[in-house]
C-alpha positions in Angstrom: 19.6 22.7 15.5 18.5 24.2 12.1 18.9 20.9 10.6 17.1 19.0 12.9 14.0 21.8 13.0 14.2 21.3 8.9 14.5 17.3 8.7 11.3 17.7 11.4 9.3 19.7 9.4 10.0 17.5 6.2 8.7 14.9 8.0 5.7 16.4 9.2 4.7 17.4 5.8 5.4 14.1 4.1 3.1 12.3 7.1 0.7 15.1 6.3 0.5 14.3 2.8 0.7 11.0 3.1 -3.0 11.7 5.6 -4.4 14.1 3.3 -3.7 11.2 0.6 -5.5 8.6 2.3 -8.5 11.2 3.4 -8.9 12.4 -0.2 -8.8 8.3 -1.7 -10.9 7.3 0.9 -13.6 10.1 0.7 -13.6 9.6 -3.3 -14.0 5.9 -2.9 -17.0 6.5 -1.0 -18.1 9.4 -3.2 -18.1 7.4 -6.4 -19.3 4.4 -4.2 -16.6 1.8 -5.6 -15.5 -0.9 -3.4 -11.6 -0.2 -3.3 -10.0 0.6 0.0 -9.5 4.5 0.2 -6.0 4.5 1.2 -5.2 2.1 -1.4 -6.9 4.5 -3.8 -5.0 7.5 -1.9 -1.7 6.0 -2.6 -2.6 5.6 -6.1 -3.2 9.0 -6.1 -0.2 9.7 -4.7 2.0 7.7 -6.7 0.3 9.6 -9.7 1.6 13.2 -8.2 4.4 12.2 -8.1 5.2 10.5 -11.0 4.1 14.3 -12.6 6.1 16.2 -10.5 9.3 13.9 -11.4 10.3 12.8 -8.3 10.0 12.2 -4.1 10.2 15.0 -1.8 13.4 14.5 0.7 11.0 14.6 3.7 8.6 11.9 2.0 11.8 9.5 0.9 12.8 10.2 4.9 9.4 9.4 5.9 9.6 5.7 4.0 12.9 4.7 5.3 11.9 5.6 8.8 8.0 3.2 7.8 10.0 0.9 6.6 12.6 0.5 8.9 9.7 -0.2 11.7 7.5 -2.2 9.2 7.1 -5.0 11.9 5.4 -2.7 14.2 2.2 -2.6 11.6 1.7 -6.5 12.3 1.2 -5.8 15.5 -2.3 -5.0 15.0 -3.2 -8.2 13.0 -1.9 -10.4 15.5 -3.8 -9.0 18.0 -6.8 -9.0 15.6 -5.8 -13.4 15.5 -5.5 -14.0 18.9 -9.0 -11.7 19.7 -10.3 -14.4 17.0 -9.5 -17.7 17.7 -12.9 -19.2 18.3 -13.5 -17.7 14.1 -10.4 -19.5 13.5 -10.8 -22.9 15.0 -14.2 -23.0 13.0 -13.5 -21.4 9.7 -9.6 -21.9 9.4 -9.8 -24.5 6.9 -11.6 -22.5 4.3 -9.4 -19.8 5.1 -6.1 -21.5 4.5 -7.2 -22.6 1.0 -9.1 -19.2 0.4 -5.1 -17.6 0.9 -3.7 -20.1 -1.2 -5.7 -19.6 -4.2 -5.9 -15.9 -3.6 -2.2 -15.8 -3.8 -1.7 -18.1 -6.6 -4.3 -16.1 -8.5 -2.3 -13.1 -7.8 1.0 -14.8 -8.8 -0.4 -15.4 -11.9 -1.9 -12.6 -12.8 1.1 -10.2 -11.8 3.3 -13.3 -14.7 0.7 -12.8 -16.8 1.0 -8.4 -16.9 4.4 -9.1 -16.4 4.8 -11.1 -19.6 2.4 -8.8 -21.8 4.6 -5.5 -20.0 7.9 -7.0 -21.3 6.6 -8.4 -24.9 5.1 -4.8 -25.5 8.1 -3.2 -24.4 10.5 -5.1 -26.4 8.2 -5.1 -29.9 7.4 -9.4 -29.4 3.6 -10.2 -29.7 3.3 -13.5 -28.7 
């Protein structure tokens, strides 16, 4: 029972810091008044934490199996979002299908290209 009362808490606090993360991006972005999505700019945050304090808290690893393991449950929203959209889709769909397509591509190459310059730098090549 003391296990369970412990791996509950753990979890608690990691989905509390994981709030307080998305919160504290979300009320800088719109502080500074730059136009990147404040739990994007929370998890950065995040990420930075704990990259200094050298590791992941048990209760926030826990947390990301148990996220991950349910990761299909966060498209539930988006397909709703399609279906409560269709009319937008039927019109615009077009432009949308080859707005994804380049977006992606773009991002493809952009994530070769840091990629390529990451591994070069590390290994001493400069080409």
């Amino acid at each position: 029972m003391k296990r369970l009362i412990t791996t509950a808490a753990g979890l608690a606090a990691a989905a509390l810091a994981l709030i307080l993360a998305q919160i504290i991006g979300t009320a800088a972005m719109q502080g500074l008044g730059l136009p990147i999505p404040g739990p994007v700019a929370g998890l950065v945050l995040l990420l930075g934490v704990l990259a200094v304090s050298g590791g992941i808290p048990a209760g926030l690893g826990r947390l990301a199996d148990l996220l991950l393991r349910h990761l299909n449950l966060f498209f539930v929203p988006a397909g709703v979002g399609l279906m409560a959209h269709l009319a937008l889709l039927a019109r615009d769909g077009a432009a949308l299908t080859v707005a994804i397509i380049l977006s992606t591509l773009a991002g493809l190459v952009v994530a070769a290209a840091v990629f390529l310059w990451a591994r070069n730098r590390s290994s001493g090549h400069t080409s």
